[in-house]
N, C-alpha and C positions, 0 to 999 in steps of 0.2 A: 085698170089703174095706170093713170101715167107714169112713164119712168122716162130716164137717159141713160144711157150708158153706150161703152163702142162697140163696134159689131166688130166679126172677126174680119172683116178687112179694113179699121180702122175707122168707120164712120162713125159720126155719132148720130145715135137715136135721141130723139125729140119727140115727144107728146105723144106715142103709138100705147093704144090702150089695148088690156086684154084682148085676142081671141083674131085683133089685127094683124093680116097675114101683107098689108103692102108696105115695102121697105123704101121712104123718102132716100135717094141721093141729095146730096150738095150740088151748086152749082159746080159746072165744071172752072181752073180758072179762066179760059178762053173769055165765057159767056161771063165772069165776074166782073174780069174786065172789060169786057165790051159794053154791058150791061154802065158800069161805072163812068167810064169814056162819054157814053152817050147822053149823059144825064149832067155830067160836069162841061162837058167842052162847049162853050158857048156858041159855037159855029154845026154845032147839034142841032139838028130838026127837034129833038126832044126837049131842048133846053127852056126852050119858051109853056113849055106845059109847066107852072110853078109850080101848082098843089100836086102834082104827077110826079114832079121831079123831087121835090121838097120828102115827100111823101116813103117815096120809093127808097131817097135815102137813110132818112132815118131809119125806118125798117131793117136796112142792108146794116147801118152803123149799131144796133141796140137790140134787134132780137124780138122786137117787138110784133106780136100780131097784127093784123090786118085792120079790126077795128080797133086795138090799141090806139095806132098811128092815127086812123081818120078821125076818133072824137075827141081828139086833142084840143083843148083850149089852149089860149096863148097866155093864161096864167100855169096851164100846167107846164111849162119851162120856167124853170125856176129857178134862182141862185142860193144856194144852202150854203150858208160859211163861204168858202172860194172854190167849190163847185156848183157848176150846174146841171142840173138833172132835168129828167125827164118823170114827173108825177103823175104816173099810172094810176087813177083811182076812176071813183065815179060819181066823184064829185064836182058842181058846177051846170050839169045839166042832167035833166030826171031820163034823159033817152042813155046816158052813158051806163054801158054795161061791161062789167069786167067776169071772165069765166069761170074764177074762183075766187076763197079769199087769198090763196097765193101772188095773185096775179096782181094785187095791190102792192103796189112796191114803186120805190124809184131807183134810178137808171141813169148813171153817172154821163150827161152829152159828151161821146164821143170828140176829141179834138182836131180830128180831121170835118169833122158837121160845122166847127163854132171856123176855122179855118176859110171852108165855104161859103161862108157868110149865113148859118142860122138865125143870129144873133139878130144881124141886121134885119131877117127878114119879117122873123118875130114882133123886132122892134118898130118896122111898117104898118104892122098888122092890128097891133097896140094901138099907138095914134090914127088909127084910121076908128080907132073904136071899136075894134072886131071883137068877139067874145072866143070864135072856135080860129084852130088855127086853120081848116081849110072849111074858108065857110060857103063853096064850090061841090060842095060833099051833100047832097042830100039825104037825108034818113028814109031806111027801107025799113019795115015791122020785119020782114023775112030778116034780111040781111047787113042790119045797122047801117054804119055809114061810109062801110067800106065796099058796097057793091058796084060804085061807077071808075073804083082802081082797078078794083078786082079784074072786071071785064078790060079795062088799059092794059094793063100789064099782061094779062093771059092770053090775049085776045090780039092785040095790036100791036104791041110794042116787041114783045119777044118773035113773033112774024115776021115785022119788019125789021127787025136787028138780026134775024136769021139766026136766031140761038134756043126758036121755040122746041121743046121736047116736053115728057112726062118731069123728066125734074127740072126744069127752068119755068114752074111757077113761082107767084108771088111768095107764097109760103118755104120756100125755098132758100128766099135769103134769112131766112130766121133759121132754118135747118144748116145754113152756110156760117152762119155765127158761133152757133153753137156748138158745131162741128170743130171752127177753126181756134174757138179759147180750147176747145180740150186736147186738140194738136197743139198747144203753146203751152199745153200742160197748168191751165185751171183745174183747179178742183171741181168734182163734177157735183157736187152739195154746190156751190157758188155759181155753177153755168144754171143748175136748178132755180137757185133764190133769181137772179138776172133775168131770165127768163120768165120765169113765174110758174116754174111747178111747183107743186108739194115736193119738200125734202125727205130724201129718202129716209130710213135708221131712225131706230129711238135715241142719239144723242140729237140730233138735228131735230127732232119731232117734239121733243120734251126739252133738254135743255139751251137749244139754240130759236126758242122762236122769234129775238126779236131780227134774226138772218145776222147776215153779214153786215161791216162797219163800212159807209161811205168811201173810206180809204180803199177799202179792201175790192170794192166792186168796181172804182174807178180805174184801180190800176188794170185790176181784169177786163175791164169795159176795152183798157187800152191796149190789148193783145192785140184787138183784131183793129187791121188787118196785118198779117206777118207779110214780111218783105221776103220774094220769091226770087231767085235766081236771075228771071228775066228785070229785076230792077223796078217792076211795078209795086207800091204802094200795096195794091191786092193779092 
């Protein structure tokens, strides 16, 4: 059964089901930021990888899974009322697959994404006619269409940034998210909805199913990231 909640040295648990005995870390911040640095700083070797970079942030900014991020359409960024979101569904193309119906949900774009220039990029990608947002992404029957990041991130990019270890995978910045709204003291029913678990408790299960209100998940969206002693953003 999926749950969250924090361990006794204050992490938070993500996705670990029954009978699972290995405990995800967060990134450490060294590797968040370095990770961030390398992806943002234009004079980054990594910078020019778009769908990589584009990719890898969203992820780090929304919690979102691996093939979440990859089978993105560029109608699935969306403007609702005066936010923008990120529309997790599996709608749009018959290959998109989502791993519950939790997982159907939108996801308030972070303001440090639309800052970066998301917006713009989206809006590239649009007029050029594209339908997915990284349409560089091929689809695997195994592995959807997150198996040529997957191998980026795990494989090359944390090597070469010298920050690889057991927990500085991809899946990591989702565990680093989620970690860090309930260090900012989100509600862990709300890091749930955000995320895309089943909510815990029969108030949540029975009388909250249409989740949380827009309002309510953007502000939380915008805990992360807390500002750290050393003055970084992350």
């Amino acid at each position: 059964m999926t749950n969250i909640g924090l361990t006794p040295c204050g992490f938070l648990k993500v996705g670990q089901k029954a009978g699972t005995v290995r405990n995800r870390k967060p990134f450490s911040q060294d590797a968040l930021e370095a990770t961030y640095t390398a992806l943002t700083d234009p004079d980054s070797k990594f910078y020019c990888k778009t769908s990589h970079r584009w990719a890898t942030l969203i992820a780090m900014f929304s919690g979102a899974r691996l093939n979440e991020v990859c089978q993105l359409q560029v109608q699935d960024i969306a403007q609702v009322e005066d936010t923008w979101v990120f529309n997790l569904t599996e709608d749009g193309d018959a290959l998109k697959r989502l791993k519950s119906s939790a997982a159907r949900r939108r996801v308030p774009v972070h303001s440090q994404l639309i800052k970066l220039g998301l917006l713009d990029f989206r809006s590239k990608l649009e007029q050029r006619g594209e339908e997915r947002l990284f349409p560089d992404y091929p689809y695997s029957p195994k592995h959807g269409y997150g198996d040529k990041l997957s191998k980026w991130f795990n494989r090359t990019f944390t090597t070469q940034l010298g920050i690889k270890s057991d927990a500085h995978v991809f899946h990591g910045l989702r565990h680093t998210f989620a970690t860090r709204l309930g260090q900012a003291d989100v509600p862990t029913e709300r890091i749930q909805f955000i995320v895309g678990h089943e909510r815990q408790g029969v108030t949540h299960q029975v009388y909250m199913k249409e989740g949380d209100t827009l309002v309510q998940t953007r502000e939380a969206v915008e805990r992360y990231p807390q500002r750290h002693h050393s003055g970084s953003i992350l």
